[in-house]
N, C-alpha and C positions, 0 to 999 in steps of 0.2 A: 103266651099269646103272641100272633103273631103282630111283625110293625107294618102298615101297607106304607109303599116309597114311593111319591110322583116322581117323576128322572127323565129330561128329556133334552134333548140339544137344542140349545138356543140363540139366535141370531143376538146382535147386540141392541138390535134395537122391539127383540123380544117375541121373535116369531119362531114356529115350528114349523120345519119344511122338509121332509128325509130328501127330499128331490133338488133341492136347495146348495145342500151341502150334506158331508158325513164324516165321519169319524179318521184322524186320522191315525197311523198305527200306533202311538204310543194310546191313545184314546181304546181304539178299538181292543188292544189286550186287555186293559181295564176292565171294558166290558165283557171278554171273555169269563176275566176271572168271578166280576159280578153274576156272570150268569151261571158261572159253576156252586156257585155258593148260595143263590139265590133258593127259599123255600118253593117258589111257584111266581106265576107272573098273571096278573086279572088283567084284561083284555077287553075295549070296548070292538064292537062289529069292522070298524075301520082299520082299525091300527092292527086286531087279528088278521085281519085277512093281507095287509101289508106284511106282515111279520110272518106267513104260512109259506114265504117265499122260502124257510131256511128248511123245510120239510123235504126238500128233496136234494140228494148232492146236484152239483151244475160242476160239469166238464172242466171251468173256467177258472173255481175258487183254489184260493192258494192254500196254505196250512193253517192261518189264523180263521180265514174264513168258513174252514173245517170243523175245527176246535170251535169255534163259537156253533155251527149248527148242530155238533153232536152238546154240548152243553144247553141249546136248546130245546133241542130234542128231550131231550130227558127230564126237565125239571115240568111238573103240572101246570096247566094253564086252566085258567076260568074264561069263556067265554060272554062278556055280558050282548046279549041283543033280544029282540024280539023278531026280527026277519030272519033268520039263519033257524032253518030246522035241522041240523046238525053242526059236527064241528070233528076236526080231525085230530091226530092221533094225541096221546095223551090232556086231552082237552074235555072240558064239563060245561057244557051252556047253561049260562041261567039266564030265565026268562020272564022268570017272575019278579015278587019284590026284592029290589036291588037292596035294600037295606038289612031287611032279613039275612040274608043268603050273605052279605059280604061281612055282617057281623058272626055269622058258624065261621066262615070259612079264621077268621082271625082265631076264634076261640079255639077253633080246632090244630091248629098248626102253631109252630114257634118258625121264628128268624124273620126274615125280610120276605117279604114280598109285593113285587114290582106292579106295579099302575103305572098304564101305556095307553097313551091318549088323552088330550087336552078334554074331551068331550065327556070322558067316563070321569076325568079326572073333577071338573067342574062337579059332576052331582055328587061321587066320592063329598067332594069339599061342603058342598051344600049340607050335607048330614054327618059333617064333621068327622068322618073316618080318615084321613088321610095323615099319618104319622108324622109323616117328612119328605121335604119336597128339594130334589135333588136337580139345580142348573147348570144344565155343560154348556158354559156361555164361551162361543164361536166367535174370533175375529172377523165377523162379516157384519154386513149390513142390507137387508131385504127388503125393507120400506112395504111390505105388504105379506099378507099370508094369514096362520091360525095362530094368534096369541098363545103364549105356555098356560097365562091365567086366561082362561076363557069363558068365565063365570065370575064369580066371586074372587075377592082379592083379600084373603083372610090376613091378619095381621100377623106377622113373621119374626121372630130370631134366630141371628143370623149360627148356625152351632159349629158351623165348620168351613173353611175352602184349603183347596189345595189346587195346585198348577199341575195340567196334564199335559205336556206337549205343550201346542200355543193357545191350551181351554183351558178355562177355569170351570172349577168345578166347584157351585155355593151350596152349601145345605143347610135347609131351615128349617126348623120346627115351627108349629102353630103356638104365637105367645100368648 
C-alpha cells in the first residue's frame, strides 16, 4: 500500500509561497532524488498547473533543473479537480469522489507518493488519508500568504528532521 506525503516549503512563520522564495541547490537535489524515487505525485488544479511548467525543456535550465523535469516527467500524476477537462502527459484527472479514487489509487501502488497543495492537502487531512507530512522550513519570514495547514491541524509526532543547506526538513506522522 501506498504512504500519501504532504511536503512543502515553508516560511518560518508558516506560509506556502513558490513565488516567495525556492529551493536552494543543496535542497533542490534533494528533491531531485525524491522525485526519482517517488511512486506518483496527486495534484490539486492549482499546484498542477503550477507544476506543468517542468513539461516542457526552457532554453535557460541548467543540469539540475534538467534532472529534476526528466524525473518528473516520468513518474504518474493524479490530477484532482472539477474544472480541468483534461490533463497532460502522464496525468489521470479525477473528478469524482475524492475519497474513493485516492483510497484505489494507495491500495493499488506501493512507496511514497507526494500531495502537492495546501488546498488538496486540507481535504486529503479531513478524511484522514494523509500518511506524513513533510516541512522544509525556510529561513524567511512572509507575514502573509496560504498556510501549510490550511484546514485542519491534526495532532502530530514529531518522526524525523534533518538539516538541508539552511532548511530544515520536519517530518510527522499523524498521532
Amino acid at each position: 500500500m501506498a504512504t500519501l506525503v504532504f511536503g512543502m516549503n515553508q516560511s518560518l512563520d508558516g506560509y506556502v509561497d513558490h513565488t516567495e522564495f525556492g529551493p536552494e541547490p543543496a535542497l533542490f537535489e534533494h528533491f531531485i532524488e525524491e522525485s526519482k524515487r517517488q511512486t506518483g505525485s496527486l495534484y490539486g488544479r492549482k499546484m498542477y498547473e503550477i507544476m506543468r511548467y517542468w513539461d516542457e525543456d526552457q532554453p535557460e535550465w541548467d543540469t539540475a533543473e534538467r534532472a529534476y523535469a526528466e524525473a518528473w516527467r516520468s513518474s504518474p500524476k493524479w490530477v484532482v479537480s472539477t474544472t480541468l477537462d483534461s490533463v497532460g502527459p502522464n496525468a489521470t484527472l479525477i473528478s469524482g469522489d475524492l475519497e474513493a479514487a485516492v483510497r484505489a489509487i494507495k491500495a493499488e501502488h506501493d512507496g511514497e507518493i507526494e500531495v502537492a497543495g495546501p488546498n488538496l492537502a486540507r481535504s486529503l487531512t479531513e478524511l484522514g488519508l494523509i500518511d506524513e507530512y513533510r516541512i522544509y522550513l525556510h529561513p524567511v519570514v512572509l507575514g502573509h500568504g496560504t498556510p501549510f495547514f490550511a484546514g485542519p491541524r491534526p495532532p502530530l509526532h514529531l518522526a524525523s528532521h534533518e538539516q538541508i543547506g539552511d532548511v530544515l526538513r520536519l517530518t510527522y506522522v499523524p498521532a
